[in-house]
C-alpha positions in Angstrom: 15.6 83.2 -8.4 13.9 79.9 -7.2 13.1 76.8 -9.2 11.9 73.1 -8.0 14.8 71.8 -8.9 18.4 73.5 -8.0 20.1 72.3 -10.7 17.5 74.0 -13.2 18.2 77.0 -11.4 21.9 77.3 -11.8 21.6 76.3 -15.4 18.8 79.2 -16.2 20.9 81.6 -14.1 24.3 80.6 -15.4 22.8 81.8 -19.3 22.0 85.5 -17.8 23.8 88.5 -17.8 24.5 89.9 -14.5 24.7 88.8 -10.8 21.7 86.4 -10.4 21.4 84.9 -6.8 19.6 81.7 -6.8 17.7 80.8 -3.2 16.2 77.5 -1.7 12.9 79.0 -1.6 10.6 80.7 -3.0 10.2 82.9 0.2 13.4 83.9 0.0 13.5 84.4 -3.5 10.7 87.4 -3.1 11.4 89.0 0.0 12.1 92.7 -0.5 12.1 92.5 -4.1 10.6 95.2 -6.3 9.6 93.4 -9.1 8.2 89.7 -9.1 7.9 87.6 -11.9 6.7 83.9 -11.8 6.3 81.3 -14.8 4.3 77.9 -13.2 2.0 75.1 -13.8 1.8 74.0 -10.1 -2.3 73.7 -9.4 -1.7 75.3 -5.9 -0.5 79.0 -4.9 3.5 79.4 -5.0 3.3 83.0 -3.9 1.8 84.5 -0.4 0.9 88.1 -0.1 2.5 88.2 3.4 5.7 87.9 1.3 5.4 90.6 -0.8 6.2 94.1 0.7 3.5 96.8 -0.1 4.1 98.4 -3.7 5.7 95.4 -5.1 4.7 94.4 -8.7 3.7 90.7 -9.0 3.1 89.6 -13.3 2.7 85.8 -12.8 2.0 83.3 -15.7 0.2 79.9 -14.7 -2.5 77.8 -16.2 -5.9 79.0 -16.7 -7.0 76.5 -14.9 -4.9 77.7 -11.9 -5.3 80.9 -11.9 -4.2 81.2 -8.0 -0.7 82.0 -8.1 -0.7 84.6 -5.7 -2.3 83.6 -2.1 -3.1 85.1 1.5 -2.8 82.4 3.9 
């Protein structure tokens, strides 16, 4: 899992059950992985589809207003 801020995190991962690997980026967070879930309210694109490998499911959640969570460079 990735967050902004480290320290948020370890505290969110800390409450789940189960091994829970927190990365420095959001890259790394998604690279190889199945399933992809994201919660943000950044304005810009946190997620690249050259990240993603092919059959991956990506359920995001961001602002109507920024609907672009998911991005091809």
């Amino acid at each position: 899992m990735w967050s902004r801020r480290k320290e948020s995190a370890e505290h969110f991962a800390s409450a789940l059950q189960g091994p829970v690997t927190v990365c420095t980026s959001v890259k790394e967070a998604v690279e190889g992985a199945d399933v992809i879930i994201t919660v943000t309210g950044a304005s810009q694109p946190v997620l690249f589809g050259d990240w993603v490998k092919p059959g991956a499911h990506v359920a995001g959640k961001a602002p109507r207003e920024s609907c672009k969570l998911f991005s091809n460079p």
